[in-house]
C-alpha positions as CSV (number, residue, x, y, z in Angstrom):
1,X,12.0,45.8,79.2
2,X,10.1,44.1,81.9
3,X,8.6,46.9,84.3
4,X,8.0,45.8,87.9
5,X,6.5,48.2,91.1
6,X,9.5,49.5,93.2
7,X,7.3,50.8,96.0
8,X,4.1,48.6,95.4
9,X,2.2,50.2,98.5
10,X,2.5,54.0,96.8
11,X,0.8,53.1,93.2
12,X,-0.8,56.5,91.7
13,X,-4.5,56.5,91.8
14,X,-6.4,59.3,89.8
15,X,-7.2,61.7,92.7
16,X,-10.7,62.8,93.6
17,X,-10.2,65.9,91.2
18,X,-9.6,63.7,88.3
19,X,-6.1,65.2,86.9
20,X,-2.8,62.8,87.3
21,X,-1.2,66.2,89.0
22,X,-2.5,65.6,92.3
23,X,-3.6,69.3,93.6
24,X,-2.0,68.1,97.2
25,X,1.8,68.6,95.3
26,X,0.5,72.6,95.9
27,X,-1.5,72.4,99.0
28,X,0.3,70.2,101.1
29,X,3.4,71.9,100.3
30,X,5.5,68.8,98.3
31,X,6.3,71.5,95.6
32,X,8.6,73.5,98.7
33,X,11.3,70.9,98.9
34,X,11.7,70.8,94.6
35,X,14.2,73.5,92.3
36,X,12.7,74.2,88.8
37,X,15.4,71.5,87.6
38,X,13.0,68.5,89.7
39,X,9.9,70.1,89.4
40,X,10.5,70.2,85.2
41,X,11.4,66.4,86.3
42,X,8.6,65.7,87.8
43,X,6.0,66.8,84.9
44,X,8.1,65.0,82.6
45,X,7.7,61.8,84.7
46,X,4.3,62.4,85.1
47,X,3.2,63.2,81.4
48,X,5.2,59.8,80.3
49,X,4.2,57.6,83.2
50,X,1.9,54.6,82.5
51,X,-1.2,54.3,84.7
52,X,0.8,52.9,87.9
53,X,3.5,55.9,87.2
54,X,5.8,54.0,86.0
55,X,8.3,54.8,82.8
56,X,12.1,54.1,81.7
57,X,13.4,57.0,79.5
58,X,16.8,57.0,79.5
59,X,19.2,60.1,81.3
60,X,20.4,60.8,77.9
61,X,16.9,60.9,76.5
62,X,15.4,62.7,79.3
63,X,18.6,65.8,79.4
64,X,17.8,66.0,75.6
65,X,14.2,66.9,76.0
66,X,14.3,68.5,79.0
67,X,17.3,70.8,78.1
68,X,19.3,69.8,81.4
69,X,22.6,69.1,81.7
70,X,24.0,65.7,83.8
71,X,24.6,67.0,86.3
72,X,21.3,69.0,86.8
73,X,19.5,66.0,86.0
74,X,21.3,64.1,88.8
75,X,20.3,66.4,91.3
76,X,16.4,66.9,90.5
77,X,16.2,63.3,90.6
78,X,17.8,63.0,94.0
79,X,15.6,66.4,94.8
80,X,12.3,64.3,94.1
81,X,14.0,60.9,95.6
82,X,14.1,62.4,98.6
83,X,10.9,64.6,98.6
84,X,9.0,61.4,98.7
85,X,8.4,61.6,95.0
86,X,10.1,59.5,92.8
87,X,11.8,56.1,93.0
88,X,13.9,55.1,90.8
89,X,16.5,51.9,89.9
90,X,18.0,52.5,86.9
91,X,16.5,52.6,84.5
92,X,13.3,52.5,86.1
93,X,11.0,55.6,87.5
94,X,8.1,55.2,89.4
95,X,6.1,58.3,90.2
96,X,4.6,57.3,93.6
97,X,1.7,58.9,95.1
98,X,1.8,61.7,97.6
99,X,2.1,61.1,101.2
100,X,-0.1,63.2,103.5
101,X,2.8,65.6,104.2
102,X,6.4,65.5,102.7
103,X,9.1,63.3,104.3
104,X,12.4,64.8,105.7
105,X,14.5,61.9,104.2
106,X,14.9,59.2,101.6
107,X,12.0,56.9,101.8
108,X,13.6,53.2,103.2
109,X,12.3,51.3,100.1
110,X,14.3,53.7,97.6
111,X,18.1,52.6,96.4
112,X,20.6,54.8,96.5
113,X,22.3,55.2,93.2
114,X,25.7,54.9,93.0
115,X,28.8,56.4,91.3
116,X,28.3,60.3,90.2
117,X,24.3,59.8,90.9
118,X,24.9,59.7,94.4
119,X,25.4,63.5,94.7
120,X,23.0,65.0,97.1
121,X,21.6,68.6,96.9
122,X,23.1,71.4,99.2
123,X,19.4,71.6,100.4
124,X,19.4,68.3,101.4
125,X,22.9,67.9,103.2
126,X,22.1,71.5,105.2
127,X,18.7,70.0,106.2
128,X,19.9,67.0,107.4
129,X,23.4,68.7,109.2
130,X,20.7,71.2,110.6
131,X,18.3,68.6,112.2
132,X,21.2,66.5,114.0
133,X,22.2,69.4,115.4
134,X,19.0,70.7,117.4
């Protein structure tokens, strides 16, 4: 498979502390916005990443090692999507590196999946439904 950037401008870069985890995911909060299903998600995709962050494991392949179910799968990775995490086009994941602090919604760059994949998270629908209400 021919990998390609999806988000060229967010390629990982080892942080200051030397560990791919960056220590920010803690500090500046990033952790807050993930469930234990996208923060096991997240390690995954960060332990089989290539030196930009980029891998393509399969859903299959990934529910099988990570124990999760579809469904739980689906919504981790829209959990990190729109945390500012992740991209991902099918089958392609890019880990991307942290922004200063965590965004509120999808970054513009990241496609939507479609079909059963697009199923947001409660979390995500309140917090948007709560924000267009103020």
């Amino acid at each position: 498979m021919q990998k390609h950037l999806l988000v060229p401008s967010r390629v990982r870069r080892v942080p200051r502390q030397f560990s791919w985890i960056d220590q920010r995911l803690v500090r500046d909060n990033h952790i807050a916005h993930c469930n234990v299903e996208a923060l096991a998600l997240y390690l995954f995709l960060v332990t089989v990443a290539d030196a930009q962050g980029l891998s393509y494991y399969g859903d299959r392949s990934i529910a099988r090692l990570l124990s999760l179910p579809s469904e739980p799968l689906i919504r981790a990775r829209e959990t990190l999507i729109s945390a500012g995490l992740i991209a991902y086009e099918a089958p392609l994941y890019q880990v991307l590196a942290l922004n200063a602090t965590p965004p509120t919604t999808t970054p513009a760059k990241v496609r939507q999946p479609r079909g059963a994949e697009a199923l947001r998270s409660l979390r995500e629908i309140l917090r948007q439904s709560s924000g267009a209400h103020r």
